[in-house]
N, C-alpha and C positions, 0 to 999 in steps of 0.2 A: 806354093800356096798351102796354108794352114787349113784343114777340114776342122770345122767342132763338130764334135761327134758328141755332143752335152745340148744340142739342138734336136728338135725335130719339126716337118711340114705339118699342120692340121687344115681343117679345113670349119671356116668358122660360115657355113649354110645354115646353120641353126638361126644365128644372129643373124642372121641380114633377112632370114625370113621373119623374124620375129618384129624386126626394124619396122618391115614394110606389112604384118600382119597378111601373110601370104601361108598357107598350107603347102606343109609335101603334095598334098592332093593336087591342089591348085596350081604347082609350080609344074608339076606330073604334065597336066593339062595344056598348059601355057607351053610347055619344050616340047610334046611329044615324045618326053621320056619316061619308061615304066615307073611308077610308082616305088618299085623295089631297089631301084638303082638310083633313083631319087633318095631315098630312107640311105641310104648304104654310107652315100656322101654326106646324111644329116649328121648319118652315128656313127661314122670318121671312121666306117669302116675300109673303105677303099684302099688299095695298096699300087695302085698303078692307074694316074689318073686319066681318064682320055679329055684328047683336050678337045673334040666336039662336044661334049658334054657339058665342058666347061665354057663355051663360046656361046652354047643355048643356053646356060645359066644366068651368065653374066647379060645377055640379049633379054632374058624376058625380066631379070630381075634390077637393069638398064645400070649396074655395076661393072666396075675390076676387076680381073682376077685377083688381084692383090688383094681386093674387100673381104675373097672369097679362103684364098691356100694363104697359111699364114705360117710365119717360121718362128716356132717359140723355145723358151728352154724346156730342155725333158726336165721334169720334177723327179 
């Protein structure tokens, strides 16, 4: 199997909050996850993602993961 290594994972939280007009605040709220770990995932800063985090996300914001880690080309 071929790796492309001209790929990378993001994570497109920005958008789908924006979609549903939902704040980092409010999503903070809605998970039970800190506010800062919240922000982290907005501004793609995460490097190892946990996937409860992501199971509370996609639960309160009643999406896919797939809506959420997106595989795009590296610019």
């Amino acid at each position: 199997m071929v790796m492309q290594m001209d790929m990378a994972i993001v994570l497109a939280l920005d958008h789908c909050l924006e979609t549903r007009n939902i704040s980092r605040y409010e999503l903070a709220k809605r998970t039970g996850i800190k506010y800062q770990t919240i922000d982290n995932y907005y501004k793609n800063k995460v490097v190892r993602y946990d996937r409860d985090i992501l199971l509370k996300i996609c639960l309160a914001l009643q999406c896919e993961v797939g809506d959420i880690v997106k595989i795009v080309p590296v610019k």
